[in-house]
C-alpha positions, 0 to 999 in steps of 0.5 A: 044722938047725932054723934052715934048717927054719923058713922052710919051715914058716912058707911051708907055713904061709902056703899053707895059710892062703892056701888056706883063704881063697881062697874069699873074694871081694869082690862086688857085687851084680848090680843089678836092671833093675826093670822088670815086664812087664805081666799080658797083651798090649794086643792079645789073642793067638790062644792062649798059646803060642810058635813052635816051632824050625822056625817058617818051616815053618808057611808050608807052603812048601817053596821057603822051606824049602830057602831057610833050610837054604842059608841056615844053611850059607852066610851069611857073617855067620853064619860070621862069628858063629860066629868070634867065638864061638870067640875067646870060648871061648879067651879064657874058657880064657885067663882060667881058667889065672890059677887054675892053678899055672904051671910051667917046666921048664929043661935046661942043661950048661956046660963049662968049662976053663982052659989049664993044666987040663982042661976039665969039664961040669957038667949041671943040671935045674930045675922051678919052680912060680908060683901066686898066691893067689886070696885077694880073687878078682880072678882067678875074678871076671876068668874069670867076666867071660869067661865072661859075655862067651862066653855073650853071643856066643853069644846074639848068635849066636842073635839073628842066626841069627833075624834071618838066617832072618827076612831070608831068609823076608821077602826069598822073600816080597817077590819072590813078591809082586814077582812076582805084581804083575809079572804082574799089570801084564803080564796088565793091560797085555794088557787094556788092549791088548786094549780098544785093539783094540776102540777102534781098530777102533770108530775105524775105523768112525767109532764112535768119536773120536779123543779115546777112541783118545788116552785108551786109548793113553795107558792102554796107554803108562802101564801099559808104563812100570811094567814097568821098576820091578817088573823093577829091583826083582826084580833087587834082591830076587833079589841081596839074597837071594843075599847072604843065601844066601852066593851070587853074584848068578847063583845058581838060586833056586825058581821062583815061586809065587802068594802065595795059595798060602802059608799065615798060620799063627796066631801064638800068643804067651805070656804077656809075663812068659815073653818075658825067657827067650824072646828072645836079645837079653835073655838077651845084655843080661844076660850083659853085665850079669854079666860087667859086675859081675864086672869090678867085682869084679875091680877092687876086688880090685886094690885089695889085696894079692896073694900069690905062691907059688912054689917051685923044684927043681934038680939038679945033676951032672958026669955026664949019666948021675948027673943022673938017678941021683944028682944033687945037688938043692936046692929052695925055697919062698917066698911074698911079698905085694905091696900097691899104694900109690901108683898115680896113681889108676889102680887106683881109676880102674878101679873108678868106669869098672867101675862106670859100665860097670855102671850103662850096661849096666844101662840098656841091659838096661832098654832091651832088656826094654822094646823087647821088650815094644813090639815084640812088642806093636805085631807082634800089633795089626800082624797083627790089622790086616793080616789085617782090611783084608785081608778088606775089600780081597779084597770090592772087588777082587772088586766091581772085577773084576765092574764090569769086565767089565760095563763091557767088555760095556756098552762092546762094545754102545755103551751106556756111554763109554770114560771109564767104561770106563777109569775100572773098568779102573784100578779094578779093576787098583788093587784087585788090586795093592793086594790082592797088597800087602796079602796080602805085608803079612799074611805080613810083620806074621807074619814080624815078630812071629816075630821080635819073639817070638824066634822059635823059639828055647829056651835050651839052656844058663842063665847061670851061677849066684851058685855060678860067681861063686865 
């Protein structure tokens, strides 16, 4: 009895032992990117704050706003995203079962017989368990590697929904401004029509000659042929944001509006410092570079021995009846330990690929930290600028449409030339296209530097601790 009882405890003995010590791992570091963010912005911002979630209604636009609630349950890169992160969550939950027992269950009957004897069943049922040891950790490091990569996926998620309600504000911007600058040409080409009435008819009365009538009908020809672009160009703009919307080309878009009509919110940004927790690419870079340094764990802990526990349970009976009440039963517990001596390199090789997968990821964290800190930079000067030559343009184009209109009075009373005419009339046209232009080009630079501030978006969950890496 003894002999048979002495392989059993020196297997509960190993459990436990092996239990006591699962806790130990073999980790690295996380390295460091080692990048500091500089004490304030080089373009000095409006005052030190962040853009609220629901940024894109500080435009006041109500059109805009049922744009991006379309926009939220139809894109298709969105749905696309939101796939991606439920493989990731699966495949979290499929690493974390390497850190549970495995157990089977087996129901089997046999009958047999000879020809000079009856036949028999016998009934038999059978549970076992496998369960290896997390004694290096390589199994909690392969877990937190998934882990990482759902927290990755999901920031990326976010990166997009920005980007998605970035392209969509941009997208109802340019066809406002496509629009306005569309009916400027028209309201333009009328003006000029209507100057070539007045010409034709100082013509007719020999006031005027023919090189005048030639030069005005140029004008007028000239003007009809930049239609054709602004109306291709809507037809574009209005498809792409069809797509944006997940809808078919033929899909009801708001009706249009002036671009003055839209409010330029003053975009406040924080201080540089706070931008590595606001902007969702950063945080993905990051969790890149966890999950990175948990894949090296995982290939060191390859390098040494594994420890199986398994254990089983039958029982056995000629009746169905007895196999529950009173079956002959046996059971068994064993450990073994498994260590790889020769692979050809293999298991090594994993762990200089893990590492330089470590030391790229690392990189590509620096990358992100610094583009961040330029975009958010060069968005700031863009809007300062753009609102400054904003300013400027509104006073000529203002100065343009009066010179106009002194010209058309000069010109009706003979005192002036029809070249002097033309030459304030394509003035003042080139002065209001260029300032509907650069109206678009403020709400833009805002539009970037939303985005380049990460948006509206707040972390709701922080990645996992040094506690999660076990």
């Amino acid at each position: 009895m003894q002999i048979k009882q002495r392989p059993v405890k020196t297997a509960l003995g190993l459990l436990t032992a092996s239990l006591l010590l699962s806790a130990c791992t073999i980790n690295s570091p996380v390295p460091q990117a080692q990048v500091s963010a500089p004490a304030n912005w080089t373009q000095p911002a409006n005052q030190l704050a962040w853009p609220s979630v629901d940024w894109w209604r500080a435009y006041d636009n109500e059109p805009l706003e049922a744009l991006i609630l379309r926009a939220r349950s139809g894109n298709l890169d969105l749905a696309t995203a939101a796939s991606r992160l439920l493989q990731a969550d699966a495949q979290l939950r499929q690493a974390g079962a390497a850190l549970l027992p495995q157990v089977d269950g087996s129901l089997s009957t046999n009958r047999s017989g000879t020809d000079t004897s009856n036949s028999g069943s016998s009934y038999s049922a059978g549970l076992s368990t496998r369960y290896e040891v997390d004694f290096w950790g390589r199994n909690q490091a392969l877990r937190n590697a998934s882990l990482a990569s759902l927290q990755a996926t999901r920031f990326d998620q976010e990166t997009l929904a920005i980007s998605i309600e970035a392209a969509v504000v941009t997208t109802w911007l340019q066809i406002l401004e496509n629009d306005q600058r569309l009916q400027l040409a028209e309201d333009s080409l009328d003006s000029a029509v209507r100057v070539l009435e007045l010409v034709e008819a100082r013509y007719r009365f020999g006031a005027a000659d023919s090189l005048e009538l030639s030069q005005q009908r140029t004008l007028v020809a000239q003007l009809r042929a930049g239609l054709p672009t602004l109306q291709q160009r809507q037809l574009q703009l209005r498809n792409s944001l069809a797509l944006l919307l997940g809808d078919p080309p033929d899909s009801v878009l708001p009706p249009s509006s002036p671009l003055t009509d839209i409010a330029i919110p003053p975009v406040a940004a924080g201080l540089p410092s706070e931008l590595l927790e606001r902007r969702p690419d950063i945080r993905a870079s990051e969790a890149r570079l966890q999950g990175a340094n948990a894949d090296l764990s995982a290939a060191r802990a390859a390098l040494f021995p594994s420890i199986q526990l398994t254990a089983q349970l039958g029982a056995q009976s000629l009746a169905l009846g007895s196999l529950v009440s009173n079956p002959a039963t046996s059971w068994s517990l064993a450990a073994g330990l498994v260590q790889p001596i020769f692979q050809g390199g293999q298991l090594r090789a994993q762990v200089d690929v893990s590492t330089a997968r470590q030391e790229e990821l690392l990189v590509d964290y620096r990358r992100t930290l610094l583009t961040a800190l330029g975009e958010v930079d060069t968005a700031l000067g863009a809007v300062q600028q753009a609102e400054q030559r904003y300013g400027f343009l509104l006073t000529a184009s203002d100065q343009a449409e009066r010179a106009f209109q002194l010209a058309e009075a000069r010109y009706r009373e003979g005192s002036i030339s029809l070249q002097t005419l033309l030459d304030t009339q394509r003035t003042w046209y080139g002065s209001l296209d260029s300032l509907t232009q650069q109206r678009a080009t403020w709400l833009l630079a805002s539009i970037d530097l939303y985005r380049a501030l990460g948006g509206g978006w707040q972390a709701q969950a922080q990645m996992y601790t040094d506690d999660d890496l076990g």
